[in-house]
NUROKE-707796 format. One record per residue (C-alpha): residue number from 1; x, y, z. Coordinates in nm, 3 decimals. Layout:
REM residues N
+-----+---------+---------+---------+
|   i |      c1 |      c2 |      c3 |
+-----+---------+---------+---------+
| NUM |       X |       Y |       Z |
...
+-----+---------+---------+---------+
***
This chain:
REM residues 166
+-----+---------+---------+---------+
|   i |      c1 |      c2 |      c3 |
+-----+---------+---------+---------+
|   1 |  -6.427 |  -3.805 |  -1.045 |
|   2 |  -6.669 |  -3.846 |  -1.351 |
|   3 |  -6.976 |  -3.672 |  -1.102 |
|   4 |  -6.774 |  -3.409 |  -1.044 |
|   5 |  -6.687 |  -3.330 |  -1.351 |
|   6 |  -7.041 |  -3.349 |  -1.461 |
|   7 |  -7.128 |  -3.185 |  -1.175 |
|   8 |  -6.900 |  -2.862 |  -1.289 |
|   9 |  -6.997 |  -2.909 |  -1.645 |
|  10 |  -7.350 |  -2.844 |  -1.504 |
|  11 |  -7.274 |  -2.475 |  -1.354 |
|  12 |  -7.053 |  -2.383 |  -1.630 |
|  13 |  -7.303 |  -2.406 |  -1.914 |
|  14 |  -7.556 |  -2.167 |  -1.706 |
|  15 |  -7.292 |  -1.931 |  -1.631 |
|  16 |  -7.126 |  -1.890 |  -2.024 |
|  17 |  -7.480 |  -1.875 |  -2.130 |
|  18 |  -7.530 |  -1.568 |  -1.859 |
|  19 |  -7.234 |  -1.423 |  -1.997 |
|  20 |  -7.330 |  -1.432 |  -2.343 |
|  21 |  -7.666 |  -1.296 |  -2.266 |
|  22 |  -7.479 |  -1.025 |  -2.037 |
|  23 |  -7.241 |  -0.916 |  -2.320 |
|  24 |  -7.521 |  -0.927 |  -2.579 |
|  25 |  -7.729 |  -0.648 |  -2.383 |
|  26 |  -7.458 |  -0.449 |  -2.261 |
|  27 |  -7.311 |  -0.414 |  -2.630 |
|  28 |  -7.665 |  -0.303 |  -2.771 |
|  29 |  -7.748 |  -0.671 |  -2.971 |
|  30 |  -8.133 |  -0.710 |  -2.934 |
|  31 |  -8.242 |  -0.385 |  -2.928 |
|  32 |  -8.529 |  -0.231 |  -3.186 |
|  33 |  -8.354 |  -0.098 |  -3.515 |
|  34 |  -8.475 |   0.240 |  -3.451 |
|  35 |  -8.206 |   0.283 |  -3.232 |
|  36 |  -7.936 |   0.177 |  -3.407 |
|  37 |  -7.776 |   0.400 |  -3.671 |
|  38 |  -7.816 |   0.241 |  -4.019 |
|  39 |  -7.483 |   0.115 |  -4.219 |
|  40 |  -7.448 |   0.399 |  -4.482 |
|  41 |  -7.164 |   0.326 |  -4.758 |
|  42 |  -7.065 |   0.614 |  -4.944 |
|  43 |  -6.917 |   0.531 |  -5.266 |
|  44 |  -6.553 |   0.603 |  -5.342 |
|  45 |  -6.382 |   0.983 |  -5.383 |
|  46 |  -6.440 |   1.074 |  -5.699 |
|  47 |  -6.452 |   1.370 |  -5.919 |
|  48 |  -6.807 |   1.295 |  -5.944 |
|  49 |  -6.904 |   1.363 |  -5.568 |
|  50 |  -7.053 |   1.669 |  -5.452 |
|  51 |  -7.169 |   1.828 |  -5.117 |
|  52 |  -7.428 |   2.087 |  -5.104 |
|  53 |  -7.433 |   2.281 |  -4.793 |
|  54 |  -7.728 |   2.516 |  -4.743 |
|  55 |  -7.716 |   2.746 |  -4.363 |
|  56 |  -8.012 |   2.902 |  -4.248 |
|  57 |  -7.984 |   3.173 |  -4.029 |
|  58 |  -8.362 |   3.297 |  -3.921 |
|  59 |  -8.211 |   3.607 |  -3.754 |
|  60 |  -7.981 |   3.765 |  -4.045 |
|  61 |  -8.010 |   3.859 |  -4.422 |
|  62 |  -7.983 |   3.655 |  -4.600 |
|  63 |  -8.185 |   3.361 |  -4.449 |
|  64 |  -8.082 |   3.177 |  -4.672 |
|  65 |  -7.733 |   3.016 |  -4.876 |
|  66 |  -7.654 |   2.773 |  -5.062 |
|  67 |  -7.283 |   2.656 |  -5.161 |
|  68 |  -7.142 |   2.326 |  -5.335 |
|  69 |  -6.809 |   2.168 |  -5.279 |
|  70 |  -6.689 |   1.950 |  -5.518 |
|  71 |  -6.355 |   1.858 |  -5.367 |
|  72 |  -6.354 |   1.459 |  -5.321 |
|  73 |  -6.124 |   1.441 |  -4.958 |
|  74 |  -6.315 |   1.696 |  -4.805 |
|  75 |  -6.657 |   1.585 |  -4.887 |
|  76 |  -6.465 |   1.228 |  -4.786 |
|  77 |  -6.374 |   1.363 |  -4.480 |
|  78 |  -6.665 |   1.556 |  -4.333 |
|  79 |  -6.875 |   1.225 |  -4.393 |
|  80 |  -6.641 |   0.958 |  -4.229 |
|  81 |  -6.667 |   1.251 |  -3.926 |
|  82 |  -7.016 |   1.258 |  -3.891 |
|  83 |  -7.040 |   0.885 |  -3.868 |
|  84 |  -6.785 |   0.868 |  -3.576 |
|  85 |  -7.017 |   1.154 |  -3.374 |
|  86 |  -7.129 |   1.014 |  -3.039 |
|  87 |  -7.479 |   0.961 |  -3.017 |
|  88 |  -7.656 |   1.171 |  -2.806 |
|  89 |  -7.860 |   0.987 |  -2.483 |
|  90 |  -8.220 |   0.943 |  -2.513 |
|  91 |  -8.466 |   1.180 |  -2.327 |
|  92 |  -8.725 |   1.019 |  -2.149 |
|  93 |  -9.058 |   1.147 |  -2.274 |
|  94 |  -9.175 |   1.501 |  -2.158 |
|  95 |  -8.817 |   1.591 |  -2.083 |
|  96 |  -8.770 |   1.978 |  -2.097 |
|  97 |  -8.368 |   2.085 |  -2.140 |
|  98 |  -8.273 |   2.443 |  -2.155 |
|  99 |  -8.100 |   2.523 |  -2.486 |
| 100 |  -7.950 |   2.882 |  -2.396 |
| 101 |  -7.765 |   3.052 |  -2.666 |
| 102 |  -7.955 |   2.857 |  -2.949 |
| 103 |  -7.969 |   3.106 |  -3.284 |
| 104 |  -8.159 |   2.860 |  -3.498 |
| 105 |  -7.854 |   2.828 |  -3.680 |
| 106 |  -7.928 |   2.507 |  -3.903 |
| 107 |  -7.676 |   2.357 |  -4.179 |
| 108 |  -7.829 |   2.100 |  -4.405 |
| 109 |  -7.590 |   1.872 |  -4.571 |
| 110 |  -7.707 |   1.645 |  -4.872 |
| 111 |  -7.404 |   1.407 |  -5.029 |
| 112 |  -7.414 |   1.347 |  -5.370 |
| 113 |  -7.284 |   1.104 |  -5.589 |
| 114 |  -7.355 |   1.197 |  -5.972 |
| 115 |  -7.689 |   1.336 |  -5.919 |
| 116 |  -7.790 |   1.032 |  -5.683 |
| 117 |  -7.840 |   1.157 |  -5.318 |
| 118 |  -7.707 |   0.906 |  -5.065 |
| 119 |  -7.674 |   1.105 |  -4.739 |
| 120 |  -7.851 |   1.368 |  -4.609 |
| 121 |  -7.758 |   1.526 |  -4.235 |
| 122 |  -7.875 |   1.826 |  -4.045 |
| 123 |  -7.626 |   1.987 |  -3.805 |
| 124 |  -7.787 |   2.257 |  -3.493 |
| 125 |  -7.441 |   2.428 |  -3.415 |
| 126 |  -7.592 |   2.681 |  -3.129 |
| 127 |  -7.752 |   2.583 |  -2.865 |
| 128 |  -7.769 |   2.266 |  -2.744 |
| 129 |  -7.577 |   2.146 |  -3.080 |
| 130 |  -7.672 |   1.834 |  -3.227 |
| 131 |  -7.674 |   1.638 |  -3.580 |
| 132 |  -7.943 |   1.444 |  -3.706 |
| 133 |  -7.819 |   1.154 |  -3.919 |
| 134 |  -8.198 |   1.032 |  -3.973 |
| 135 |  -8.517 |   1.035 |  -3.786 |
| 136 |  -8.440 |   0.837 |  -3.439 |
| 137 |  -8.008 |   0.915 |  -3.479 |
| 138 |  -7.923 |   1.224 |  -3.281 |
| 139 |  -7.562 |   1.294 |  -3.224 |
| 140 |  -7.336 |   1.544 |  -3.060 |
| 141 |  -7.195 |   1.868 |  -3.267 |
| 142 |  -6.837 |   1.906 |  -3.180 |
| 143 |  -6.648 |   2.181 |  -3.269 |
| 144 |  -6.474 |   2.024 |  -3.567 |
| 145 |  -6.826 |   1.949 |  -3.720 |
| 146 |  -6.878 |   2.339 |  -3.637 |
| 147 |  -6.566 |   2.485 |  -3.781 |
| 148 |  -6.540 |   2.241 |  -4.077 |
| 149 |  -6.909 |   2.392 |  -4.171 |
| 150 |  -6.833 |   2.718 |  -4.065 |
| 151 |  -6.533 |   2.715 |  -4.286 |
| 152 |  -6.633 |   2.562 |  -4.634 |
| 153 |  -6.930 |   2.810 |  -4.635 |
| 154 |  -6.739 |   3.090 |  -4.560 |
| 155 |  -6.492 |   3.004 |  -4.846 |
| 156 |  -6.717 |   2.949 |  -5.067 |
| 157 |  -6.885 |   3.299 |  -5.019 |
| 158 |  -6.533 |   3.435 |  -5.033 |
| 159 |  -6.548 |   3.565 |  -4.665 |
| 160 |  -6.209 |   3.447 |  -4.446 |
| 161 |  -6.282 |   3.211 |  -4.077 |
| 162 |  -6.076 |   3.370 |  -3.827 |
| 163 |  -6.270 |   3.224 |  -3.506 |
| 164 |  -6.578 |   3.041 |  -3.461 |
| 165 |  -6.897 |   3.287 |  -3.503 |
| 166 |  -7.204 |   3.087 |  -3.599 |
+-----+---------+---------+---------+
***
C-alpha cells in the first residue's frame, strides 16, 4: 500500500507543478514588463482634478482646440474607462493593415491633479481607432471612448452632439 502511495505521490507532484507552470503562462505571469500595462492610481475626485482635452483635426480650421473639464465624476469616469479598454493584439513586425476612413483625428488627454500630471492618453477615433495608454499599451477605441470625447469637447465649445461625426 505504502509503494503505491508513493508511487502516486510521484506523478502528482510533476503534474500540479505542470499545472502551475500552465496557468502561469496562459494568464500572462513571466512575460517582459513592456507588455504589461503599468498600475496607474489616480488620486481621489476632487474639486482639484482637471482634464485637458486638446483634438487635432489636420483637415479642418481650426487644427487645433483645447478645452478643460473640471467636473470630478466625469474626469473619474472617462479614466476608470480607459483602463478597462481591451488591449489591442500585437502585430508581428512588418505587418501592413489597411486603416480606411482614418481622418487623423487625434484627442490627447492629460489628467491632472492640482497642477501634477499623472495620466496622459492619446485616443485615434477614425480609422483603425486605437488609444495609447503609454509607449508599448495599445488598446481598442470603442464608441463610448468616441462619444464621451466627442461630447465634452463639443460642450465645451458650446456646439450640441446629436450623432457621432469625428
Amino acid at each position: 500500500m505504502m509503494k503505491k502511495q508513493i508511487y502516486l505521490l510521484g506523478l502528482a507532484l510533476p503534474m500540479l507543478g505542470l499545472s502551475i507552470w500552465l496557468f502561469a503562462a496562459l494568464s500572462g505571469w513571466g512575460t517582459s514588463s513592456s507588455t504589461i500595462s503599468p498600475v496607474r492610481s489616480m488620486p481621489l475626485p476632487s474639486s482639484q482634478m482637471t482634464l485637458s482635452i486638446t483634438r487635432y483635426m489636420p483637415f479642418s480650421t481650426p487644427h487645433l482646440v483645447t478645452v478643460t473639464i473640471h467636473d470630478a465624476a466625469t474626469i473619474s469616469a472617462l479614466y476608470r474607462h480607459l483602463l478597462a479598454l481591451p488591449l489591442l493584439p500585437t502585430l508581428p513586425p512588418g505587418a501592413v493593415i489597411s486603416c480606411p476612413m482614418d481622418t487623423g483625428l487625434r484627442y490627447d488627454m492629460n489628467f491632472y491633479h492640482g497642477t501634477q500630471l499623472f495620466f496622459h492618453a492619446r485616443a485615434y477615433p477614425t480609422g483603425c481607432a486605437s488609444v495609447t495608454l503609454g509607449q508599448s499599451d495599445l488598446r481598442d477605441c470603442d464608441m463610448d471612448v468616441r462619444m464621451t470625447l466627442l461630447n465634452l469637447v463639443n460642450a465645451a465649445l458650446g456646439s450640441p452632439t446629436a450623432a457621432y461625426t469625428p
